[in-house]
C-alpha positions in Angstrom: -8.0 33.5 -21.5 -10.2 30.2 -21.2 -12.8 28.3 -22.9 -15.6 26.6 -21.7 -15.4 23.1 -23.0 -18.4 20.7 -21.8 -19.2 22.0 -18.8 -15.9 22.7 -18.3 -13.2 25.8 -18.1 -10.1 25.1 -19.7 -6.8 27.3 -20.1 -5.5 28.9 -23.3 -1.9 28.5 -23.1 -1.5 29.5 -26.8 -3.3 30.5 -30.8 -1.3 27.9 -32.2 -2.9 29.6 -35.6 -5.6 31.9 -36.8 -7.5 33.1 -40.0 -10.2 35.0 -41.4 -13.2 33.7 -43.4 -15.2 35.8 -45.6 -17.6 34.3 -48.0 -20.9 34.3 -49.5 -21.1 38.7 -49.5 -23.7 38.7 -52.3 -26.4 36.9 -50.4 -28.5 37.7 -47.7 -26.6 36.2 -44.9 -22.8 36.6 -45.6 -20.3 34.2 -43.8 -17.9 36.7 -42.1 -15.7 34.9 -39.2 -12.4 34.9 -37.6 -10.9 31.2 -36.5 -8.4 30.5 -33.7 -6.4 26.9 -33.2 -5.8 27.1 -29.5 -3.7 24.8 -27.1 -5.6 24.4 -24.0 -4.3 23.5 -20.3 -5.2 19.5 -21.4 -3.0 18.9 -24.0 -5.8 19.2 -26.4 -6.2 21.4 -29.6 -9.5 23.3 -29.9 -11.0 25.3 -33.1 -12.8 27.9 -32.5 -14.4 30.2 -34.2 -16.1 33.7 -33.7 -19.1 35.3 -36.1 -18.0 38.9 -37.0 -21.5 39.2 -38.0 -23.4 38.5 -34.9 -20.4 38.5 -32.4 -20.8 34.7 -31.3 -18.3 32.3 -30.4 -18.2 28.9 -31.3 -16.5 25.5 -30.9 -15.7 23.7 -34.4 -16.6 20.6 -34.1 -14.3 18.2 -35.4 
């Protein structure tokens, strides 16, 4: 798998972790999203995150 980080593809070498947010059900726009810790190709760690709702993915920003 890879992400593209800045213009950039990088390799997954691992989900150093991963969890599941769901929040704010009672309103109009509930938060519903799975986020993965990964260890990329550069020695760096990335969040991100995917919307369960719309089907998205994001980075986190730090």
């Amino acid at each position: 798998m890879s992400l593209k980080l800045r213009g950039h593809r990088v390799t997954v070498e691992s989900v150093a972790d991963r969890w599941r947010i769901d929040d704010e059900w009672w309103r109009g726009r509930p938060v519903s999203r799975m986020y993965y810790e990964c260890l990329v190709d550069r020695g760096l760690r990335v969040m991100v995150f995917r919307d369960l709702v719309t089907g998205e993915w994001y980075q986190q920003k730090p």
